[in-house]
N, C-alpha and C positions, 0 to 999 in steps of 0.2 A: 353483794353482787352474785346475782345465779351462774351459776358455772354450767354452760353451754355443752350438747352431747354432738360430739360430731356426728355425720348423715354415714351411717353403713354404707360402705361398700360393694357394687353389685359383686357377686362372683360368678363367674361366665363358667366355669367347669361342667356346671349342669345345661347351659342356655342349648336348647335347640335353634336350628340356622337362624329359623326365619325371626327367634328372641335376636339372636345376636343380629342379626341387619337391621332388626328394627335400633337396637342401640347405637350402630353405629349412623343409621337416619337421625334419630335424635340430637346426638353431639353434631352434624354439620359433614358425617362423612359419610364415602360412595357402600355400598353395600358391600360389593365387593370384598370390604374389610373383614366381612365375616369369616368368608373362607380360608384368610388369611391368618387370623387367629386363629381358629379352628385348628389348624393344621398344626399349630404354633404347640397349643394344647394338647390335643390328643396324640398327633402320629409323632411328636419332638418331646413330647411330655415336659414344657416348658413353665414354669410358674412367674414367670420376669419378665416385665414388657419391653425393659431394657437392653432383653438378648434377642428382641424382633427385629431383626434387621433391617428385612423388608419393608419394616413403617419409618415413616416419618418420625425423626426426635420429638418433634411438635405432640402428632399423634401419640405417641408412646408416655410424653409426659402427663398430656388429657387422661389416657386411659389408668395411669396412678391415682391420678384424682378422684378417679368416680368409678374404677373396678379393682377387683384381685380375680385371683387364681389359687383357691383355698381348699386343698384337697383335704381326705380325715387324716388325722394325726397315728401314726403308727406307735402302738403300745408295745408290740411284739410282733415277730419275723424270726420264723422258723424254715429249716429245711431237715428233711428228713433224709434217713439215709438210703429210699427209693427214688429220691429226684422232688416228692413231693413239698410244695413247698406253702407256709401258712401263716398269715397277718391278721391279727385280733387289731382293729383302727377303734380308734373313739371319733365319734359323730359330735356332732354339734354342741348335746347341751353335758358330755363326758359319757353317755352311755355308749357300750361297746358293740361291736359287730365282728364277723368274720368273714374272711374267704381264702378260699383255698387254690393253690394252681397243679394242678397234676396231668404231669408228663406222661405220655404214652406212645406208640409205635418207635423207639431210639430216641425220645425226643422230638419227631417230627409234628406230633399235637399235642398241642400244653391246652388242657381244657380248664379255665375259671369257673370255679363256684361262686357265685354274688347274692350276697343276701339281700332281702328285698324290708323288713321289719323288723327293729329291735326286739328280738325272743317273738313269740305268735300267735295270737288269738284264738287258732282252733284246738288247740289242746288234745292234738290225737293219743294216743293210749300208750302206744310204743318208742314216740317220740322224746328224744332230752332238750328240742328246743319249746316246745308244747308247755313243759312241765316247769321253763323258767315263767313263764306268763308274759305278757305283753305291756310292753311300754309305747310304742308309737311307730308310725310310718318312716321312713327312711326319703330325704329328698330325692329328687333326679339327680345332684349336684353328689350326696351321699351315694348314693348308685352305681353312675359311673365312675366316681372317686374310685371306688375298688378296683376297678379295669384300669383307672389310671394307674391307682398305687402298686399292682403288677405289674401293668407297661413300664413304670420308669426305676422298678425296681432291675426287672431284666436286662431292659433295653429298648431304645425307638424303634418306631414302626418302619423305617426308612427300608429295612431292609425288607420286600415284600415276601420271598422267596425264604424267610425263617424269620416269620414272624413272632414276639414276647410270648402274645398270646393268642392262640389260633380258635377256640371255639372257647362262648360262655353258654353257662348253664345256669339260669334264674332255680337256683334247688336249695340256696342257703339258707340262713333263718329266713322265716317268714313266709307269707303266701301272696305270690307276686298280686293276683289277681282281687287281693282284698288293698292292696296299693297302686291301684289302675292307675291313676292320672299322675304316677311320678313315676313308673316302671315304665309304661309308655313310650314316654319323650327319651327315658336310658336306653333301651333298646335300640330308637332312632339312632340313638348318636353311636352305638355297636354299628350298625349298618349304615351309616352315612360314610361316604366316601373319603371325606376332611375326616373324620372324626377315626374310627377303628377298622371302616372297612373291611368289615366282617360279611359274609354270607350269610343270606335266611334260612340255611340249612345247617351252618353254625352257631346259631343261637335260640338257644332252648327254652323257651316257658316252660314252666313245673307246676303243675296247680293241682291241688286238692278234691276240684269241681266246684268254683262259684261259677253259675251256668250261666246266666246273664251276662257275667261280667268275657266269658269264654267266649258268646257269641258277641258280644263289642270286641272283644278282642279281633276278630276275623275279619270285623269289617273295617281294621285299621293296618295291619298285619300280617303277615302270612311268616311266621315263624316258626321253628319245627314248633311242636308240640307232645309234651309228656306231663301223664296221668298217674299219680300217686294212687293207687289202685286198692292191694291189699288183701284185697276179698273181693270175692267171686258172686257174695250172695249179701241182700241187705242186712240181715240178720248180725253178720257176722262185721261187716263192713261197719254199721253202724257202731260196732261197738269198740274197732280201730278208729276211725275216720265220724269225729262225731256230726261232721257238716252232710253227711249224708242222710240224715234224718230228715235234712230240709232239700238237701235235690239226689237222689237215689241211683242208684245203680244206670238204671234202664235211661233216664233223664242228662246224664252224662257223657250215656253213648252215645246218645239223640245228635247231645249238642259238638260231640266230637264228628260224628257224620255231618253238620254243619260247614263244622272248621274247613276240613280237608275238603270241601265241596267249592270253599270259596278261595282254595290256593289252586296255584295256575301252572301245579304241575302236579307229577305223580309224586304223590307224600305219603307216608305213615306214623302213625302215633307208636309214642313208646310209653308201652304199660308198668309200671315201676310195680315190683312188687317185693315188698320185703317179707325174707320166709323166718317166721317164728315158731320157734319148737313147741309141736302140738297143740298148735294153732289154728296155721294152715298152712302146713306142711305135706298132709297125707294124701295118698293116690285121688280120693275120692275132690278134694280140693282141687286138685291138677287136671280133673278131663270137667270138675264145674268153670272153671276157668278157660278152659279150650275151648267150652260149647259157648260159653259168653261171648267171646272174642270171634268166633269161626266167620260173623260177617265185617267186622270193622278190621281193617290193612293198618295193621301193627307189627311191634315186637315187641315181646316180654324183656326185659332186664331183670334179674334174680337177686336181690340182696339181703344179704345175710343180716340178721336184726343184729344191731351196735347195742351189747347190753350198758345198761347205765344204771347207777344204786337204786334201790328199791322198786324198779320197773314191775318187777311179779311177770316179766318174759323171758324165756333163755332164747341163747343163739342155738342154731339144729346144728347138729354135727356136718364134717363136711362128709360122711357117708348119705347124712339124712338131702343134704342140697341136692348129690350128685342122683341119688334118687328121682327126686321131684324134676329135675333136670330133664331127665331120660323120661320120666313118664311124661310131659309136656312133649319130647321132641319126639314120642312114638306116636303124638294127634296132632303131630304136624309142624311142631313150633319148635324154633331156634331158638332158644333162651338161654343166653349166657348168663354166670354167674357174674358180678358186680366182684373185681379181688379190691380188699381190704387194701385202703393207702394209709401211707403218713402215721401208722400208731405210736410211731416214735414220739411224735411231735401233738398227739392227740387231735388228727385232721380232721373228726366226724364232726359235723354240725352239732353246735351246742358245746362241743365236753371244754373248750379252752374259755371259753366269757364263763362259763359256770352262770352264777345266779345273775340275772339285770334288776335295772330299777325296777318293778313289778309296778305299777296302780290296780293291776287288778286282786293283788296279794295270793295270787295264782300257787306261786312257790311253797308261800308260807303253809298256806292249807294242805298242798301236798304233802309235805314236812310232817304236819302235825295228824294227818289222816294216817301215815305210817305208823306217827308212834303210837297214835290210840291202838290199830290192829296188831301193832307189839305188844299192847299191852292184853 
């Protein structure tokens, strides 16, 4: 006799509203149910249908049958002794991810970092999540898993007025934009009103520049927006940021004049720029940077490059930052510098997963390109 597989489980963690109405259309009930779950979920961080009180027994025993509530499994939960606090979760098929929750103004904003892809595809030059290589997309369900697994680490949403987590930032591993169709529907559920109830001025895309993908994003969207930058010139740019070689400097800015063209209020891009010692660091980098930017309504954030083993970059001294700092803020620009969190607890993107599954054996090569140049 063949031994039968039971039928999977939907799990509604990732469902946006209108998946979850249509589920509960399917089984026999009012829509309504959606929001009701919803809420159950994300602002109660509830995983039990059993503790729904508001549903029917009836209902609550159906939805055993044919759903869970399966967030990623916590491997590690760290706190540092800045407030900073950090969870390496395992996804789906055991590979790892991270995000991080760091506290700012007294505690009054706790901003999440959410990674978007197990380790990541484009392989920039100064990156340590780049250099583990890439294993796969991340679901919506994986996604906002992360914002759950802080929400219900902290605390419920109930309390509006000091809220777990008050802003997310799409800046963890991966590049949201090369994971559209599951980044997407995560962000919905950030700003859905059942769901986290987040502001579009709280919740940050991070992208690299996939330009296509940056104008769909506008016309579904209107979230801040920040640009991993780097360089000022393609030259230089290509040689951090290697997806530049396929949409450029100038093609970027195009498309970020797009974005903020099609949000319905007054916005600015934030230019991420990480300063690597005698890189692009010097005066002459700082006003190429100014005249680039002098038309698009931005602000620079300054971050100090996170060294990691064999990179071949150093960190600039904090003489060399506060430099570059001043000569930016003499052609007009406020650029604060980005302070170092969590080193206690190894909070930078990348350094706590170390190696992932690679299929592209991304890792390996790197490894062995070192030691040939050892040798």
């Amino acid at each position: 006799m063949t031994a039968t597989t039971a039928p999977r489980l939907t799990n509604l963690l990732g469902m946006s509203r209108a998946e979850m109405e249509a589920l509960f259309l399917s089984i026999g009930e009012k829509k309504f149910r959606a929001a009701q779950v919803m809420k159950w979920i994300h602002i109660e961080g509830c995983d039990d249908f059993a503790a729904m009180t508001n549903l029917s027994k009836a209902l609550r025993a159906r939805l055993a049958e044919v759903a869970e509530i399966r967030g990623p499994g916590v491997v590690y939960e760290g706190s540092s002794s800045d407030g900073t606090r950090k969870w390496v979760l395992e996804v789906e098929d055991g590979s790892y991810v991270e995000t991080v929750l760091i506290p700012a103004d007294n505690g009054k904003r706790r901003t999440l970092c959410v990674s978007s892809q197990v380790g990541c595809s484009l392989d920039c030059s100064f990156c340590s999540t780049g250099k583990q290589g890439f294993q796969r997309n991340l679901t919506a369900a994986e996604i906002i898993g992360q914002v759950w697994v802080a929400q219900r680490s902290v605390g419920p949403r109930r309390d509006t007025a000091n809220r777990p987590v008050t802003n997310v930032v799409m800046m963890g591993m991966g590049e949201p934009l090369m994971n559209y169709d599951n980044v997407v529907p995560a962000m919905k559920l950030m700003l859905d009103d059942d769901g986290y109830g987040l502001s579009k001025r709280r919740v940050t895309l991070s992208t690299s520049g996939v330009v296509p993908m940056l104008d769909k994003l506008g016309d579904e969207l209107d979230v801040s927006l920040a640009i991993s930058l780097h360089a000022a010139n393609d030259e230089l740019r290509n040689k951090l940021v290697p997806l530049n070689r396929k949409y450029n400097i100038r093609s970027l800015l195009d498309a970020c004049h797009r974005y903020l063209a099609k949000c319905h209020d007054t916005r600015m891009v934030t230019i991420e720029y990480t300063v690597i010692k005698d890189v692009n660091d010097q005066q002459e980098h700082a006003e190429e940077l100014a005249t680039l930017l002098e038309e698009l309504p931005c602000k620079i954030n300054l971050i100090p490059f996170n060294p990691f083993p064999h990179s071949g970059y150093e960190k600039p001294s904090r003489n060399q930052l506060m430099r570059f700092q001043q000569w930016l803020y003499e052609l007009g620009y406020t650029a604060p510098i980005r302070t170092t969190r969590g080193d206690d607890i190894d909070a930078a993107c990348g350094q706590l997963v170390g190696r992932v599954k690679d299929r592209t054996r991304r890792h390996e090569r790197y490894i062995q390109s070192i030691q040939i140049d050892a040798d």
